[in-house]
C-alpha positions in Angstrom: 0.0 0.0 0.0 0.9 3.3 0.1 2.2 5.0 3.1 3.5 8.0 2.7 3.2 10.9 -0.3 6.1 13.7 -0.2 5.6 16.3 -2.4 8.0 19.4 -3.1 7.3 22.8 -5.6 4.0 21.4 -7.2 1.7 24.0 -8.8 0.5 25.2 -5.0 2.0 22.6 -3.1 5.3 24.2 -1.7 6.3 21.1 0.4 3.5 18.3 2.0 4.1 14.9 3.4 1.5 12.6 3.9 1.6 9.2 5.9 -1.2 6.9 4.8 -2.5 4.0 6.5 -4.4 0.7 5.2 -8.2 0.9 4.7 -10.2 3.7 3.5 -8.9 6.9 3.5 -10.8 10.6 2.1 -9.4 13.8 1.0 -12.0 16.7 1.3 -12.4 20.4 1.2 -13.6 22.9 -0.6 -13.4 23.6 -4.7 -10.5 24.9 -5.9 -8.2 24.1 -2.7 -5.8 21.6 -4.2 -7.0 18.3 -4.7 -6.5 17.8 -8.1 -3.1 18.8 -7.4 -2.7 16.1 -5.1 -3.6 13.7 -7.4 -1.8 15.3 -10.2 1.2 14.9 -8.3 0.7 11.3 -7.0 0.5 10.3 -11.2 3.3 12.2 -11.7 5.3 10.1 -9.5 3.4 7.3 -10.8 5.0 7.7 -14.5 2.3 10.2 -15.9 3.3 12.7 -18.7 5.5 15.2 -17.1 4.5 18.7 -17.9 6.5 22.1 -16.9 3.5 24.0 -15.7 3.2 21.5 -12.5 6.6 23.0 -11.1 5.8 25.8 -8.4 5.5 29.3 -10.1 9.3 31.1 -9.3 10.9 27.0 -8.7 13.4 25.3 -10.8 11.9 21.5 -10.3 9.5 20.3 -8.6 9.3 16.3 -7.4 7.2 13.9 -6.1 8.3 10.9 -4.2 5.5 7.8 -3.0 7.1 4.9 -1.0 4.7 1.7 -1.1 4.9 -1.5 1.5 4.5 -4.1 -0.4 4.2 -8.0 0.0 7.6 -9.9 -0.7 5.6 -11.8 -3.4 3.7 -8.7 -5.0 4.3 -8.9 -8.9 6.1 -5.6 -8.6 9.2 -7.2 -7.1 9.7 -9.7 -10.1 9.2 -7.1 -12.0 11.9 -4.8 -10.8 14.0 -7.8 -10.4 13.3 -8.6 -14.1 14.6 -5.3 -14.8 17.4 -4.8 -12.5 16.1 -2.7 -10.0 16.7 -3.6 -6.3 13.6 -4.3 -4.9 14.9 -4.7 -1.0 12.5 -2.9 1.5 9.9 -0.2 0.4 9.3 0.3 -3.0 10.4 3.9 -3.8 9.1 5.6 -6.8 10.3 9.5 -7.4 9.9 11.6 -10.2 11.5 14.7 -10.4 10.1 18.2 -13.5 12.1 20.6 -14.5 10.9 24.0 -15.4 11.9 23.4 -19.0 9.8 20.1 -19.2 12.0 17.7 -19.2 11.8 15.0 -16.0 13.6 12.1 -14.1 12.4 8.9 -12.8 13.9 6.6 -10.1 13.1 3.4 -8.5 14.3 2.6 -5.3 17.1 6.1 -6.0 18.1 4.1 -9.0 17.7 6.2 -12.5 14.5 4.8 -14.9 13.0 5.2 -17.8 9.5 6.8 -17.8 8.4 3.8 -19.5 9.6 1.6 -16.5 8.0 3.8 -14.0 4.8 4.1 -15.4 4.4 0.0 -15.3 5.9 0.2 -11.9 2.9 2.7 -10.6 0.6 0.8 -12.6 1.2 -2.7 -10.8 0.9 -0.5 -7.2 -2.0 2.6 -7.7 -5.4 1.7 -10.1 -6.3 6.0 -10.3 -10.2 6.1 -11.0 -12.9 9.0 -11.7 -15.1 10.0 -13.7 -13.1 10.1 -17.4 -11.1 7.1 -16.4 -10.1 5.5 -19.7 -7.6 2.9 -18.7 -8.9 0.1 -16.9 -12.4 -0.4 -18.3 -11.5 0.7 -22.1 -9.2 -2.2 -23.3 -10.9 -5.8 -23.8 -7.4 -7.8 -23.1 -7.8 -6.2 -19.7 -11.3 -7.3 -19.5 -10.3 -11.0 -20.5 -7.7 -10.8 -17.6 -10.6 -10.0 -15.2 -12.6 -12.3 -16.0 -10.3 -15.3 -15.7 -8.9 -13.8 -12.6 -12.8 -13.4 -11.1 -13.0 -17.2 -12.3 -9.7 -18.1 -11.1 -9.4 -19.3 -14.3 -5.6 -17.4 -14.8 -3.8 -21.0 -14.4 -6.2 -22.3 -17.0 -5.1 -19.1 -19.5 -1.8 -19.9 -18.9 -1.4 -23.6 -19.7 -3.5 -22.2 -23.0 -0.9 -19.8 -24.0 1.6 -22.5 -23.7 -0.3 -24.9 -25.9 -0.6 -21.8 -28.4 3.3 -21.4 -28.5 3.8 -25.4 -29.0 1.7 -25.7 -31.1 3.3 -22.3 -33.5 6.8 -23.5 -32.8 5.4 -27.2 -34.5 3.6 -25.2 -37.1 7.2 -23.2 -38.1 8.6 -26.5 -38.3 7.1 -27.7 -40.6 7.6 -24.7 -42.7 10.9 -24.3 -42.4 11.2 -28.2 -43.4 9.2 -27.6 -46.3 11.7 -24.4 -47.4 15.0 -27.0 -46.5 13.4 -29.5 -49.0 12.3 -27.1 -51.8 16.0 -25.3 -51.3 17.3 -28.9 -51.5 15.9 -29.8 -54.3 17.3 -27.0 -56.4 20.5 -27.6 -55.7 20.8 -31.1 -55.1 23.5 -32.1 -57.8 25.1 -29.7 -56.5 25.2 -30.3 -52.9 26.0 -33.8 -54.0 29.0 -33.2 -56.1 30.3 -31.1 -53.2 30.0 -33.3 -50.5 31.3 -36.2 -53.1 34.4 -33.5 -53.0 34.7 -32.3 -49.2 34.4 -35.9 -48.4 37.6 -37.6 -50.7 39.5 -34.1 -49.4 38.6 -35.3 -45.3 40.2 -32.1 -44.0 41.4 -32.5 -40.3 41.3 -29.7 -37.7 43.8 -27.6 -38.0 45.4 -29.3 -40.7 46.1 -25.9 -42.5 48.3 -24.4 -40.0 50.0 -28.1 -39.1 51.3 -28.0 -43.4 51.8 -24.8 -43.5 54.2 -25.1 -40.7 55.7 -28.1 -41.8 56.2 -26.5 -44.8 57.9 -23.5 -44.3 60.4 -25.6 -41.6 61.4 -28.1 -45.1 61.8 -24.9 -46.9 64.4 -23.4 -44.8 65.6 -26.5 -44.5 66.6 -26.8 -47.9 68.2 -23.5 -48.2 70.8 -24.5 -45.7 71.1 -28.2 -46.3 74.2 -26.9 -48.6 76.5 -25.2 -46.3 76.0 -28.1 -44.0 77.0 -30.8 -46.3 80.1 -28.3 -47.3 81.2 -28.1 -43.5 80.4 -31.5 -42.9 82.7 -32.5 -46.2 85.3 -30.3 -44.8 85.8 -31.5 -41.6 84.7 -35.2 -42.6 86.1 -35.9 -46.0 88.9 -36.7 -47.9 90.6 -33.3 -47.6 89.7 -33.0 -43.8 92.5 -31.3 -41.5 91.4 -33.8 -38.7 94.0 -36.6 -39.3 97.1 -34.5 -39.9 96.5 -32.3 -37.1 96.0 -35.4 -35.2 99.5 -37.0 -36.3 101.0 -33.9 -35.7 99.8 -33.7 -32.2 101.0 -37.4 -31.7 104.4 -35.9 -32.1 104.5 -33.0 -30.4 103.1 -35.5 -27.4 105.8 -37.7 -28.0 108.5 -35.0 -28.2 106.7 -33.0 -24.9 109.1 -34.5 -21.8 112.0 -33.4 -23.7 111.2 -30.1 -23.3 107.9 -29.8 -21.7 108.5 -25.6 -21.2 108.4 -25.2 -24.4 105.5 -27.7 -26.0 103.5 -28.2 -23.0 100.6 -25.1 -23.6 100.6 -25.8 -27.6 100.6 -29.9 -27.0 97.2 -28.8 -24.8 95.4 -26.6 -27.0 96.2 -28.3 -29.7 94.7 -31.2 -28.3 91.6 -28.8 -27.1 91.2 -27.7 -30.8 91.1 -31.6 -32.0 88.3 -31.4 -29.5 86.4 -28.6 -30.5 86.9 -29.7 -34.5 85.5 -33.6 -33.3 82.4 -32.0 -31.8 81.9 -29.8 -34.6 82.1 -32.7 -37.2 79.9 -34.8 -35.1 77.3 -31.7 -34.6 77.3 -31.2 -38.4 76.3 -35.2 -39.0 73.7 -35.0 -36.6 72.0 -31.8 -38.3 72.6 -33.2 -41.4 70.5 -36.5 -40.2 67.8 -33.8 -39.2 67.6 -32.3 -41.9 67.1 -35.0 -44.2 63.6 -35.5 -46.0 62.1 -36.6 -48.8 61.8 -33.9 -51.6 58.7 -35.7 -52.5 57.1 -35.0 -48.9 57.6 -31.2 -49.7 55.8 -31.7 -53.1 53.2 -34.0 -51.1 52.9 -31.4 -48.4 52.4 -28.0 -51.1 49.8 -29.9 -53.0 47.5 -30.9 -50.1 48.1 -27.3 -49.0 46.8 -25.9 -52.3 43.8 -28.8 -52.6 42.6 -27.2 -48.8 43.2 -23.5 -49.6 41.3 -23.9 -53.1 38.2 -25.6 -51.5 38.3 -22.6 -48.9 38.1 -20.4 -52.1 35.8 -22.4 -53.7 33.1 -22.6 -50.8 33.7 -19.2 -49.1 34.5 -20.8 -45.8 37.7 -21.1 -44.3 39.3 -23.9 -43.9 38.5 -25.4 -40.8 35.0 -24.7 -41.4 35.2 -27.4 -44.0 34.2 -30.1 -42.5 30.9 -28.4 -40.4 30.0 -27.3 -44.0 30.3 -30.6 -45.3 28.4 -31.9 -42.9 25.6 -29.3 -43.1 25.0 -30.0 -47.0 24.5 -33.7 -45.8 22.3 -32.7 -44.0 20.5 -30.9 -46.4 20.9 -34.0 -48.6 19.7 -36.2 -45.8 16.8 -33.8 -45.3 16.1 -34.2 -49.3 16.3 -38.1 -49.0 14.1 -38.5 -45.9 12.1 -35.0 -46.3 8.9 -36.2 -47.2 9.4 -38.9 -44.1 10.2 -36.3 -41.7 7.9 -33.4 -43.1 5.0 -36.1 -42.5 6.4 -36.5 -38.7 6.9 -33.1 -38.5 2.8 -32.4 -40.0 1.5 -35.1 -37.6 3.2 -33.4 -34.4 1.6 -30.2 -35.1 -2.2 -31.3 -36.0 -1.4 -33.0 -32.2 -0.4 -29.4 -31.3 -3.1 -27.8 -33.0 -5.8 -29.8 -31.5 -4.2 -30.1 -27.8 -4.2 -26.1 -27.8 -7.6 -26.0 -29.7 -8.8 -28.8 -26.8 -7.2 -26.2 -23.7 -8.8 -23.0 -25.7 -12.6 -24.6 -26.2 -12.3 -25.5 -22.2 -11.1 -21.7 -21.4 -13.6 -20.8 -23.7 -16.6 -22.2 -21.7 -14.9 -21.7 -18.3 -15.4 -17.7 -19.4 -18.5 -18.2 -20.5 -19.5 -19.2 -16.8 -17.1 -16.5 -15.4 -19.0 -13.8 -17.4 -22.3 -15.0 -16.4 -21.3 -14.8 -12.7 -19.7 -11.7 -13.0 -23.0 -9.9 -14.6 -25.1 -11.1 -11.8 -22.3 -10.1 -8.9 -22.5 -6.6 -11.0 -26.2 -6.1 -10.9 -26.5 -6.5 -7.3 -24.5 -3.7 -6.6 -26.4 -1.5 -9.3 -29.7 -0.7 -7.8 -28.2 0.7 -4.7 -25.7 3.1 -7.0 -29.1 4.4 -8.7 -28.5 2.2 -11.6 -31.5 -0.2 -11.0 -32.3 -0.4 -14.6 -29.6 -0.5 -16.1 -27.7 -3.9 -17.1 -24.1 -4.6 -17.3 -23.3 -7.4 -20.1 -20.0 -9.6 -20.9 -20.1 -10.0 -24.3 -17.6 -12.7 -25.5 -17.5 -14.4 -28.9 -15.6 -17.0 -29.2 -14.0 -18.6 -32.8 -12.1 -21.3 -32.8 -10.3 -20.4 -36.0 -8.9 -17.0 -34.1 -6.1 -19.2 -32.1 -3.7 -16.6 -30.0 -2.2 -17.0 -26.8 -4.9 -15.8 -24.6 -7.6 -18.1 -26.5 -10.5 -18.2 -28.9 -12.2 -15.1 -27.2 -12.9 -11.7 -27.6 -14.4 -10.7 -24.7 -15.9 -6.8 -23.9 -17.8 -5.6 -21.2 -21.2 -3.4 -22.1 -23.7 -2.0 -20.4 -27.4 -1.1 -21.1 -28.0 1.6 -19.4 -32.1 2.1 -19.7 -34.7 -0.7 -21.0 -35.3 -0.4 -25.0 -31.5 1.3 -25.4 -29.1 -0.9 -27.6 -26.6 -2.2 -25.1 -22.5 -1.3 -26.4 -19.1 -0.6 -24.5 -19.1 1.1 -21.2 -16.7 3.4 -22.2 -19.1 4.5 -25.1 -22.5 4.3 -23.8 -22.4 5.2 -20.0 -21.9 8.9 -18.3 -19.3 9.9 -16.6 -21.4 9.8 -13.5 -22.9 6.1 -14.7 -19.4 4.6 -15.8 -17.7 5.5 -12.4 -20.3 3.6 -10.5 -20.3 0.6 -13.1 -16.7 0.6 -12.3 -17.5 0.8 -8.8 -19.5 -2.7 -8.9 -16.7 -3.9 -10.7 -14.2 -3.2 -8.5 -16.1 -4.4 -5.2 -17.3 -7.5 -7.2 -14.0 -8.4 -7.8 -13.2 -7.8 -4.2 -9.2 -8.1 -3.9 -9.0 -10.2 -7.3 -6.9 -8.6 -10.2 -6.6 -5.3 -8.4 -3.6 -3.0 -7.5 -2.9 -2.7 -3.9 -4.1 0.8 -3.8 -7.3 2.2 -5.2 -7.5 5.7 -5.8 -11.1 7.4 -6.9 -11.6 10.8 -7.8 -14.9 12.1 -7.5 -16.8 9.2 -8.2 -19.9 10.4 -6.5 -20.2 13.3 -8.0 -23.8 14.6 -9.2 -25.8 11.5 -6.5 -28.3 12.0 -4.4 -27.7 10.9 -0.7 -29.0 8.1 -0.9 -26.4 6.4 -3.8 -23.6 8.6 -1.9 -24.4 6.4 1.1 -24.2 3.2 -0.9 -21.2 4.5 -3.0 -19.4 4.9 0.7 -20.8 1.4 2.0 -19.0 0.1 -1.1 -15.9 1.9 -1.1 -15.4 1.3 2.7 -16.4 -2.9 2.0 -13.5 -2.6 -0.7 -11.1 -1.5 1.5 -11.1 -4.7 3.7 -9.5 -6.0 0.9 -6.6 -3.4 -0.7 -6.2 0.4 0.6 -8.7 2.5 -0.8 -7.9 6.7 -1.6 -11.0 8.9 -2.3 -11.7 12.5 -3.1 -14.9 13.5 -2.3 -17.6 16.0 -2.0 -20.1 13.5 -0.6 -20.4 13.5 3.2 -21.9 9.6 3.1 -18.8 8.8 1.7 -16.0 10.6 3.6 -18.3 9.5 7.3 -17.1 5.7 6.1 -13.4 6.4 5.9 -11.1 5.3 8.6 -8.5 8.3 8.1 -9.8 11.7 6.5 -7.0 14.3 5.5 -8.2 17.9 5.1 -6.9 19.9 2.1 -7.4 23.7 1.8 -5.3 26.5 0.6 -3.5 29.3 2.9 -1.1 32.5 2.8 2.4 30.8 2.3 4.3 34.4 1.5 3.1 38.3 0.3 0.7 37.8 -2.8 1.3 33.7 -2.5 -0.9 31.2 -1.6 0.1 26.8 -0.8 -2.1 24.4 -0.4 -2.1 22.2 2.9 -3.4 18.8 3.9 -3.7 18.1 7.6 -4.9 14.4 9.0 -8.0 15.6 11.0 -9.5 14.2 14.7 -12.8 12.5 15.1 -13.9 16.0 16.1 -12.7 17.9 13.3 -13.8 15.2 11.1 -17.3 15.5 12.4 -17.0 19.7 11.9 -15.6 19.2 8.2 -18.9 16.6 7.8 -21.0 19.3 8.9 -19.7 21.6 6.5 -19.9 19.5 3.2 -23.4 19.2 4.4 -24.2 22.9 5.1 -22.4 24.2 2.8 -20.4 28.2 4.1 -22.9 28.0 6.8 -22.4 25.4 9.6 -25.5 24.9 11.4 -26.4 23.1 14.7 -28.8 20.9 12.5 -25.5 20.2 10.0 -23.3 19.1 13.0 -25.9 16.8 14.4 -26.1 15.4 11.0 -22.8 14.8 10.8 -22.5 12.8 14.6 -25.2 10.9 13.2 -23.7 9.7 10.0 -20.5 9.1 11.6 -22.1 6.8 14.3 -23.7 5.2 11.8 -20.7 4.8 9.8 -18.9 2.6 12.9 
C-alpha cells in the first residue's frame, strides 16, 4: 500500500508529506483548494506525462516521491527484479520536473525510464474517476478479469503454452518444407560437393600443421648446402682432422723433452682436435635432421593448395570445412528422408493444433460461466448506485479459428443503461457519472481479485443524491477490507465511512502567495468538516448533528 506521499514545488504545493494508513482513506475540502493537485502529483510520480506548468511558479523543479509497502511476493518485485532494479524494502518511486519540461524517474534512488516507472505505478496505484479510460477501455484487460474473477488465470496460462507449442510445431514444418524445396534445387550440387569435401577429409587444424611443416622443409633446404660443405670439410677426404691429429701425436711424443716449451701448444692443440671432433659430429647430426624426402615437400604444397582452393571455392575457411560438409549432408539427408520427416513433422503439429484447440474450447466455456457470474455479482451492486435499470453485459465471442495465446475469445464488457436502449461498451455508452459507479461494482465485485494494492477514486460520487452517496461509501469502505482505498470527495456519506480523513485547503504561504495544505483531522474535526460538506459556508447546529449521526452510523 501506500504509506506516505512527499511532495516538493508542485503547482500550489510548496512542500507536504503525507503518511497513509491501510483501509479507506478521504481527501475533502472545498473547490479549488488543491485536490486535483494532489492527485496530479501522486500520477506524476506514478509515470504520468511530465508537464513544466506543475513546477511551483518562481521554482526550478519540482518532485514527487510515494514509497509503497509491499508483499515480498507482490508482482512488482519480479518485475523490478526482471529489470534490474533492487527491490529490497519499500518500493520507492520519485519523479522529479524541471521548469523546461523535461523530467527524471527513479526506482528505489536508481535512475529509470519513464516507461519503467509508469508499469511500476501501474502494478501499485489503479487511479479512477469519472473520465477514467484505462482500466475499463481495453478488452485484453477485460479477459484478464474475467479469468482472474473465475480463477481461471492458471487455465489461460497452460492455454498460452499450448498456443506457443503448437506455433513452434507449425514453423517447423515450414521451415522443413523451405530446407526441402531449397534442396531440391541444388541437389546435384550439394552432392557433387559433399562427393568433393568428403575424398578431401580435411582435419582440424590441418592448414596451420602444413603450412608449418612447410615453411620448416623450406628453410631447410636452403641450408642443407653449407651443411653438407662443413660436414665434407671436416669429414672428407681433404679434412685437417688426421694431420692435425698425427701432428699432435708428435708433439706429445716429443713434450718431456722439453715440456716448457710444448707443454701449452701440446694442450690446446689437443683442445682444438676437440672442439673440431664435436663440430664434425654436430654437423652429422644436423645433417641427419635435416634429411627428407623432396617428394614429402611436393606432397605437403599440394595438399596445401587442394585445402586452400576448397576454402576459395566454398567461401569458408578452412576449418569450417568439414561443419559445412556436414551441413549440406544434411541438407541432402533432409532431401532423401524429407517427405518422411515433413510427414512426422505435420502429424506433431495437427497434435499441437488440437491439444491447444482442446485447452482454448475449455477456457472458452470456463469464461463463458465466469462472465455470467460476474454480470449477476455486477447487478446486485447496481440498484443501490441508482442504476436499477440499467444492465451490465459480458459480451464474448468466441471462434475457434482466431487461435492466439490468450484463447479463442474476444471478450468486452457493455452495459445497457435504460430498458429499449441498444446495449454497447461502457466506455461508449455510460456517463461519466454512470461509468464511475459501473466501475464501482466492478471493482467491489471483484473484491481483492486482479486489483492494484491501492485504489484511488476521484470524485466518483459526483452529481448522486444521498441516498447512492451512502451506498457509493458502504461500497468503497467494504472494498477497503480488501486493498487500501484513496477517495476525493464531496459527498459527506462517503467521507463518514473512511477510517482516516485528511483535510486539504489553501493558505497564505508568502506576500501575494498562496500553498495548499493537507492536515490528517480528529474524530472531532472530522465531524465539523462533515458538517460543513453538508451545510455548505454555513455550519449549522442541524449540519453538525447530522454529521454525529452519519459518523455513528458509519462505525
Amino acid at each position: 500500500m501506500l504509506v506516505t506521499l512527499s511532495i516538493r514545488d508542485i503547482v500550489l504545493i510548496d512542500r507536504l508529506d503525507l503518511d497513509f494508513s491501510s483501509g479507506m482513506s478521504v481527501l475533502t475540502g472545498e473547490t479549488g483548494a488543491g485536490k486535483s493537485i494532489l492527485l496530479d502529483s501522486l500520477s506524476l510520480a506514478l509515470g504520468a506525462r511530465g508537464d513544466a506548468d506543475l513546477v511551483r511558479h518562481g521554482e526550478a523543479q519540482g518532485q514527487v516521491t510515494a514509497v509503497f509497502d509491499v508483499a515480498a511476493n507482490h508482482p512488482v518485485r519480479s518485475f523490478l527484479q526482471e529489470n534490474d532494479v533492487d527491490d529490497d524494502g519499500d518500493v520507492i518511486l520519485r519523479r522529479i520536473q524541471t521548469a523546461d519540461g523535461r523530467t527524471r524517474a527513479f526506482v528505489n534512488d536508481q535512475p529509470v525510464s519513464a516507461g519503467l516507472l509508469r508499469q511500476a505505478g501501474g502494478l501499485l496505484v489503479e487511479i479512477h474517476g469519472q473520465h477514467d479510460d484505462r482500466a475499463l477501455v481495453d478488452p485484453d484487460s477485460h479477459r484478464a478479469l474475467i479469468d482472474v474473477f473465475g480463477g481461471l488465470t492458471g487455465q489461460a496460462e497452460k492455454t498460452a503454452a499450448a498456443y506457443n507449442a503448437f506455433r513452434s510445431a507449425e514453423k517447423a514444418v515450414i521451415d522443413h518444407e523451405k530446407r526441402i524445396q531449397t534442396a531440391r534445387q541444388e541437389a546435384d550440387y550439394l552432392r557433387s560437393s559433399v562427393k568433393e569435401l568428403s575424398d578431401l577429409k580435411p582435419e582440424p587444424e590441418e592448414e596451420d600443421r602444413l603450412a608449418a611443416r612447410r615453411t620448416d622443409m623450406m628453410q631447410v633446404e636452403k641450408i642443407a648446402g653449407d651443411l653438407n660443405e662443413a660436414f665434407e670439410t671436416l669429414n672428407g677426404s681433404a679434412s685437417p682432422i688426421p694431420e692435425l691429429a698425427s701432428l699432435l701425436r708428435r708433439l706429445e711424443r716429443k713434450a718431456d723433452q722439453v715440456p716448457q716449451l710444448l707443454a701449452q701448444p701440446v694442450r690446446t692443440l689437443a683442445e682444438a682436435l676437440d672442439q673440431l671432433e664435436e663440430t664434425r659430429s654436430g654437423l652429422e647430426n644436423a645433417l641427419r635432421e635435416t634429411e627428407f624426402d623432396p617428394r614429402e615437400l611436393e606432397s605437403v604444397e599440394e595438399r596445401l593448395f587442394a585445402l586452400r582452393a576448397a576454402s576459395r571455392k566454398y567461401s569458408v575457411p578452412v576449418d569450417e570445412l568439414n561443419a559445412l560438409c556436414a551441413r549440406m549432408a544434411s541438407d541432402l539427408a533432409d532431401l532423401d528422408a524429407g517427405e518422411d520427416k515433413l510427414a512426422a513433422l505435420a502429424e506433431a503439429a495437427a497434435k499441437a493444433r488440437v491439444d491447444y484447440d482442446r485447452k482454448a474450447a475449455t477456457l472458452s466455456d470456463k469464461r463463458s460461466k465466469a462472465a455470467r457470474a460476474l454480470e449477476k455479482a455486477v447487478e446486485v451492486e447496481l440498484p443501490d448506485l441508482k442504476l436499477e435499470r440499467a444492465r451490465f453485459l459480458v459480451e464474448l465471442a468466441s471462434d475457434p479459428e482466431q487461435r492466439s495465446r490468450s484463447g479463442i475469445d474476444q471478450l468486452e464488457f457493455h452495459v445497457q443503461t435504460n430498458p429499449g436502449t441498444r446495449p454497447g461498451p461502457m466506455m461508449k455508452v455510460a456517463s461519466g457519472g454512470e461509468l464511475s459507479r459501473f466501475l464501482l461494482a466492478l471493482k467491489v465485485s471483484l473484491a481483492d481479485k486482479g486489483s492494484a494494492p491501492t485504489l484511488v477514486f476521484d470524485e466518483i460520487d459526483t452529481g448522486v443524491g444521498g441516498a447512492v452517496a451512502e451506498a457509493i461509501g458502504v461500497r468503497l469502505a467494504r472494498l477497503a477490507d480488501s486493498v487500501q482505498v484513496l477517495t476525493v470527495t464531496h459527498a459527506p456519506q462517503v467521507a463518514a465511512r473512511a477510517e482516516g480523513h485528511f483535510l486539504i485547503a489553501k493558505e497564505a504561504a508568502k506576500p501575494d502567495r498562496v500553498a495548499t495544505r493537507v492536515q490528517r483531522i480528529d474524530e472531532d474535526h472530522r465531524s465539523e468538516e462533515i458538517a460543513r460538506m453538508l451545510a455548505g459556508s454555513v455550519i449549522t447546529e442541524e449540519a453538525r448533528a447530522a454529521a454525529r449521526k452519519l459518523l455513528t452510523a458509519a462505525e
